[in-house]
C-alpha positions as a Python dict, from the first residue, in 0.01 Angstrom:
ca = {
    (1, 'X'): (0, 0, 0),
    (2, 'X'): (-248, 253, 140),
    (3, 'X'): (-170, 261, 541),
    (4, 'X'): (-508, 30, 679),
    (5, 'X'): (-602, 123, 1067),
    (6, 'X'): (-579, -233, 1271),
    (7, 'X'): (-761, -174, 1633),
    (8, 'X'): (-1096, -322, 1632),
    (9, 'X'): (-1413, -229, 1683),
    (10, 'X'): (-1415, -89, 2058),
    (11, 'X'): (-1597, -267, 2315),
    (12, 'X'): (-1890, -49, 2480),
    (13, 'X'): (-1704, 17, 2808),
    (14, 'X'): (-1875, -156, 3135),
    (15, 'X'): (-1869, 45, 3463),
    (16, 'X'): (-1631, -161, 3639),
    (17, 'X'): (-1819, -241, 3981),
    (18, 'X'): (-2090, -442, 3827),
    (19, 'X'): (-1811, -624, 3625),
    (20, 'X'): (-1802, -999, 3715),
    (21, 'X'): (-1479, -1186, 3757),
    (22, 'X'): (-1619, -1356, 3352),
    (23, 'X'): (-1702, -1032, 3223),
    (24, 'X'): (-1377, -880, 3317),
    (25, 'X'): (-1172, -1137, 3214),
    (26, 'X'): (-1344, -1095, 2859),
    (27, 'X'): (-1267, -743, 2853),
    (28, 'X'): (-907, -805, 2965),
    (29, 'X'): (-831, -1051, 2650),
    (30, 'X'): (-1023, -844, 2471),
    (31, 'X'): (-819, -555, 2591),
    (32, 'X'): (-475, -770, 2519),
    (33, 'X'): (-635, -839, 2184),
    (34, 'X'): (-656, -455, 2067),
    (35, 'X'): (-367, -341, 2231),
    (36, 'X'): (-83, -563, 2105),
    (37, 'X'): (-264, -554, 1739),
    (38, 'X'): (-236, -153, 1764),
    (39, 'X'): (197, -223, 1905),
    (40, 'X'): (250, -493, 1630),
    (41, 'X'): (109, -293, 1312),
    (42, 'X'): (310, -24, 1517),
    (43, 'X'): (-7, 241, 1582),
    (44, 'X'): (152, 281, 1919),
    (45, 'X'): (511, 385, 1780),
    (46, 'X'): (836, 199, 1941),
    (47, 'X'): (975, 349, 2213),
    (48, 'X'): (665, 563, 2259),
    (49, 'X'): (472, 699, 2576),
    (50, 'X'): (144, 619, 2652),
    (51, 'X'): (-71, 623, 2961),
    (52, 'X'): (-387, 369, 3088),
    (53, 'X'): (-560, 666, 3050),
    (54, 'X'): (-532, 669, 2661),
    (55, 'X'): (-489, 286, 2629),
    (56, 'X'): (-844, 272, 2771),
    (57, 'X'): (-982, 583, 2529),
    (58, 'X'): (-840, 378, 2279),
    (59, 'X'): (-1003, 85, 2331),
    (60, 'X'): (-1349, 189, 2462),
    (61, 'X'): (-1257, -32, 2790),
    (62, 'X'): (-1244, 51, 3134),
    (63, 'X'): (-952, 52, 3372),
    (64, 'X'): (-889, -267, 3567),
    (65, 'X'): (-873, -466, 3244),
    (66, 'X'): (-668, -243, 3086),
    (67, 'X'): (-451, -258, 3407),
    (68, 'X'): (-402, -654, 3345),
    (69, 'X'): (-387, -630, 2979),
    (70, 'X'): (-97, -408, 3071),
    (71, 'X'): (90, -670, 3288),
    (72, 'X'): (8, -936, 3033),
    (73, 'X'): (206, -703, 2759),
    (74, 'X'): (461, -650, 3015),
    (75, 'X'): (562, -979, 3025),
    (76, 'X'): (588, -1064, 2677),
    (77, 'X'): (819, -771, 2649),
    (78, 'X'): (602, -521, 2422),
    (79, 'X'): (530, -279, 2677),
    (80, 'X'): (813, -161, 2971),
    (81, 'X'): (634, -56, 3294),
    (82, 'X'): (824, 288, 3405),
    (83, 'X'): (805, 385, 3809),
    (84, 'X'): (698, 714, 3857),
    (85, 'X'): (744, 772, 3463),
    (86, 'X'): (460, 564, 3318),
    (87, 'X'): (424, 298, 2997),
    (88, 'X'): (686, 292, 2714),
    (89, 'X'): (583, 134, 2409),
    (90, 'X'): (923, -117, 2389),
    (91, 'X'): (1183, -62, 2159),
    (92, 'X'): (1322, -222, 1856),
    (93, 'X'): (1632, -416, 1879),
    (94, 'X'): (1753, -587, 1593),
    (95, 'X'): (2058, -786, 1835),
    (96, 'X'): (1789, -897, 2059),
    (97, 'X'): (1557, -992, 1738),
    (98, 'X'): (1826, -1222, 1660),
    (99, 'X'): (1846, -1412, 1978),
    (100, 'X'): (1478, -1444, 2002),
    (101, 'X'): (1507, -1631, 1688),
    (102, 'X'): (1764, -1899, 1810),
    (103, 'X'): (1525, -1959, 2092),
    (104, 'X'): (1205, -1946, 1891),
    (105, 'X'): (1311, -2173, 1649),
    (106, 'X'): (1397, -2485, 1874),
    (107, 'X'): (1076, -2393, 2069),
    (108, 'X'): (834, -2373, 1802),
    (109, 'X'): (979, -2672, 1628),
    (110, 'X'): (892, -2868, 1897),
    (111, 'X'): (501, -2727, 1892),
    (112, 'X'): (455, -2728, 1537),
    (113, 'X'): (553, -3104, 1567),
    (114, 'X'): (327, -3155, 1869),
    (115, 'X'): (65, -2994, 1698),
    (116, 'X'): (83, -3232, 1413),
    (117, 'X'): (68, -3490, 1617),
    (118, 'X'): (-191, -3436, 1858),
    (119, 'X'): (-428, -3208, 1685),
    (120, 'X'): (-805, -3286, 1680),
    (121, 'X'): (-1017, -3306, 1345),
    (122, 'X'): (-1172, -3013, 1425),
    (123, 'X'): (-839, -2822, 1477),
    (124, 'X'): (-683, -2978, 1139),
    (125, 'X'): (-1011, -2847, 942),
    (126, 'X'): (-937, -2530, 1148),
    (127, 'X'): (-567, -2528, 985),
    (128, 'X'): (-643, -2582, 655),
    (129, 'X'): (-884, -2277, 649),
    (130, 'X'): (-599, -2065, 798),
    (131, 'X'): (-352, -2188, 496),
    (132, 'X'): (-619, -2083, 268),
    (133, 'X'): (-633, -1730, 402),
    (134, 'X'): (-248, -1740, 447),
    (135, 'X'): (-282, -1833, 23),
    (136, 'X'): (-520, -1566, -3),
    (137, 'X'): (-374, -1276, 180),
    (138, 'X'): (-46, -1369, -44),
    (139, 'X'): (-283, -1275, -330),
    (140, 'X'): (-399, -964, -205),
    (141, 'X'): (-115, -824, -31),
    (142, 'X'): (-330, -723, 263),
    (143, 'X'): (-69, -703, 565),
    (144, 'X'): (-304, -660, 851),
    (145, 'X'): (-563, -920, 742),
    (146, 'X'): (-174, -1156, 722),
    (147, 'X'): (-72, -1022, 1089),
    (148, 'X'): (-463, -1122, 1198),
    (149, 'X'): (-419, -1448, 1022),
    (150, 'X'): (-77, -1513, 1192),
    (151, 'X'): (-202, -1465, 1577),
    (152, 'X'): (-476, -1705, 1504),
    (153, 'X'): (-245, -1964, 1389),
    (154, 'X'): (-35, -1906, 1636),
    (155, 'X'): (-239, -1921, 1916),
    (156, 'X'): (-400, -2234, 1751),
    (157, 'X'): (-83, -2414, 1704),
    (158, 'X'): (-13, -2350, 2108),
    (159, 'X'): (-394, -2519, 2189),
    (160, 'X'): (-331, -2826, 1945),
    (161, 'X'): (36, -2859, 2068),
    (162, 'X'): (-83, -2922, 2456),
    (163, 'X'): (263, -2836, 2602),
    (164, 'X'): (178, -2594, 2864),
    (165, 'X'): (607, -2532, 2871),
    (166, 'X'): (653, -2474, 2545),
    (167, 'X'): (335, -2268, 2533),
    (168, 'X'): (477, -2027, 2811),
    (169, 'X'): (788, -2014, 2606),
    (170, 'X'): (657, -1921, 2327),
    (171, 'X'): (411, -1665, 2443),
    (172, 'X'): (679, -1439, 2557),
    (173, 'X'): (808, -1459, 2168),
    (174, 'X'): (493, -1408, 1922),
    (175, 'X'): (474, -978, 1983),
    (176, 'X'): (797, -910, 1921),
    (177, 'X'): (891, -1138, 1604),
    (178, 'X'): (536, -1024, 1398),
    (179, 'X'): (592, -606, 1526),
    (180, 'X'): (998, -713, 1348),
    (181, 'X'): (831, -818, 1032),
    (182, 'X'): (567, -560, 1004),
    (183, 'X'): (787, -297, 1056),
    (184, 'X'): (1037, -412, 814),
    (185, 'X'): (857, -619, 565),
    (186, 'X'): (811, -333, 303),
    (187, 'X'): (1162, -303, 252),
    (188, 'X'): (1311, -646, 364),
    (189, 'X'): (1105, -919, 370),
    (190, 'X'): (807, -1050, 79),
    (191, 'X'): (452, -1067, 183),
    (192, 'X'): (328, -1311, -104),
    (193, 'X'): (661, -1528, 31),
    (194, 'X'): (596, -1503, 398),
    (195, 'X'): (178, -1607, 332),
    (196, 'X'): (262, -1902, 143),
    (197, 'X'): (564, -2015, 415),
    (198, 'X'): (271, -1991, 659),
    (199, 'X'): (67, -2160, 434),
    (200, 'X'): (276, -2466, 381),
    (201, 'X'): (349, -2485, 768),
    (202, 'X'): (-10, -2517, 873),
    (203, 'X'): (-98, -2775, 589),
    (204, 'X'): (170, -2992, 686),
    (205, 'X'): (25, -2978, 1029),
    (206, 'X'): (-330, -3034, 870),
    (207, 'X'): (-180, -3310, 729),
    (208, 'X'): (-60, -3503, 1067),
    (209, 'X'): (298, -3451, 840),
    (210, 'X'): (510, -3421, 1195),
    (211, 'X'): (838, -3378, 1028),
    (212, 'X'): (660, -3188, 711),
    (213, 'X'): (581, -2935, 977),
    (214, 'X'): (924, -2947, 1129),
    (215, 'X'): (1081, -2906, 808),
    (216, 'X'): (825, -2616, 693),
    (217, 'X'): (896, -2449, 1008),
    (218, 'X'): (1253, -2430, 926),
    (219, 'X'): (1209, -2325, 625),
    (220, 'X'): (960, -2005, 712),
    (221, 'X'): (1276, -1912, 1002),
    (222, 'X'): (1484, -1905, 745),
    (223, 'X'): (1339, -1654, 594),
    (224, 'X'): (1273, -1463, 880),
    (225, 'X'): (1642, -1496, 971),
    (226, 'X'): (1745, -1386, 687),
    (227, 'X'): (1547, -1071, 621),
    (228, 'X'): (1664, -978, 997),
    (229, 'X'): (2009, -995, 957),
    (230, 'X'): (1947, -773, 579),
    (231, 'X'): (1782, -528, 846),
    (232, 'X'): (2136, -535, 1074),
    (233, 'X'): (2353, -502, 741),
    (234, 'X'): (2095, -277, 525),
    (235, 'X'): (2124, -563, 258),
    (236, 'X'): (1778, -629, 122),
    (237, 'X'): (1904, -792, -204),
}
């Protein structure tokens, strides 16, 4: 598969004193947005430098909402904040991979449930378009249009859910597990497989299937479980 750049468009960049508080809140998810695509599909290397300075070339936008994109990352472990030494793109640890799985799996359990329960028409048309691009993407093998796919769905499942807890749980958990399986899907993991687990998981919750959604949760951890502890034992059989 031919190596398929991921960033965005960049945003024209505003001078930041005639930013309002709405435009530079825009520009800061907008920043988030860009910047955690470019760590996941792993154009910003693990365990990498980097500086504002270039997150902001990168991205065509200006300081302060780069500076609050930054914290934002920080948080949800992608990026470690350095005194005196700058930004470090986080590193890969397959131990810790597994112990963000025990915890992600109870957690998102719980929302995919909620979700099924408690999402709106309008969100359960808005999950049965994302299982057919989940179908789709399983077709064409296209990894970042999967990964794009996948945040959407996530973030959508956290909305329909309305469990502020679990949200903040789970937020801290999304960058990490998709930068795992992008970085070792090639040789671990099956991209056709891994669309159509998706797949399944938001129909059930199309559906209203509460324990369909449960159960097809489970099943896509599995999988991710088990291609992550191939990774620890270099078993990919």
């Amino acid at each position: 598969m031919n190596a398929r750049t991921a960033t965005r468009p960049r945003a024209a960049a505003t001078p930041e004193p005639e930013e309002s508080a709405s435009q530079r809140g825009k520009l800061t998810d907008l920043a988030y947005e860009q910047i955690e695509e470019a760590i996941v599909t792993l154009q910003l290397a693990p365990g990498s430098s980097v500086s504002e300075l270039q997150l902001s070339e990168m991205t065509g936008i200006g300081r302060t909402p780069i500076r609050e994109a930054i914290q934002r990352l920080a948080r949800e472990h992608l990026i470690m904040v350095l005194p005196q030494r700058g930004l470090l793109i986080a590193p890969i640890d397959v131990g810790r991979q597994l112990r963000l799985l025990e915890t992600r799996r109870e957690v998102e359990r719980l929302i995919c449930r909620c979700a099924a329960r408690r999402a709106t028409p309008e969100q359960r048309e808005h999950f049965k378009r994302l299982a057919k691009e989940f179908e789709q993407s399983s077709r064409s093998g296209d990894d970042v249009a999967f990964v794009r796919a996948d945040r959407e769905f996530n973030e959508l499942c956290l909305v329909a859910a309305r469990n502020e807890f679990a949200e903040g749980a789970m937020r801290l958990m999304h960058g990490l597990s998709r930068r795992f399986w992008y970085l070792h899907y090639k040789e671990a993991a099956d991209l056709p497989t891994m669309s159509k687990l998706h797949a399944a998981v938001a129909s059930a919750i199309a559906r209203g299937e509460v324990d369909g959604a449960g159960a097809a949760l489970d099943a896509l951890l599995d999988n991710i479980e088990a291609f992550t502890r191939a990774t620890v034992l270099g078993d990919y059989r």
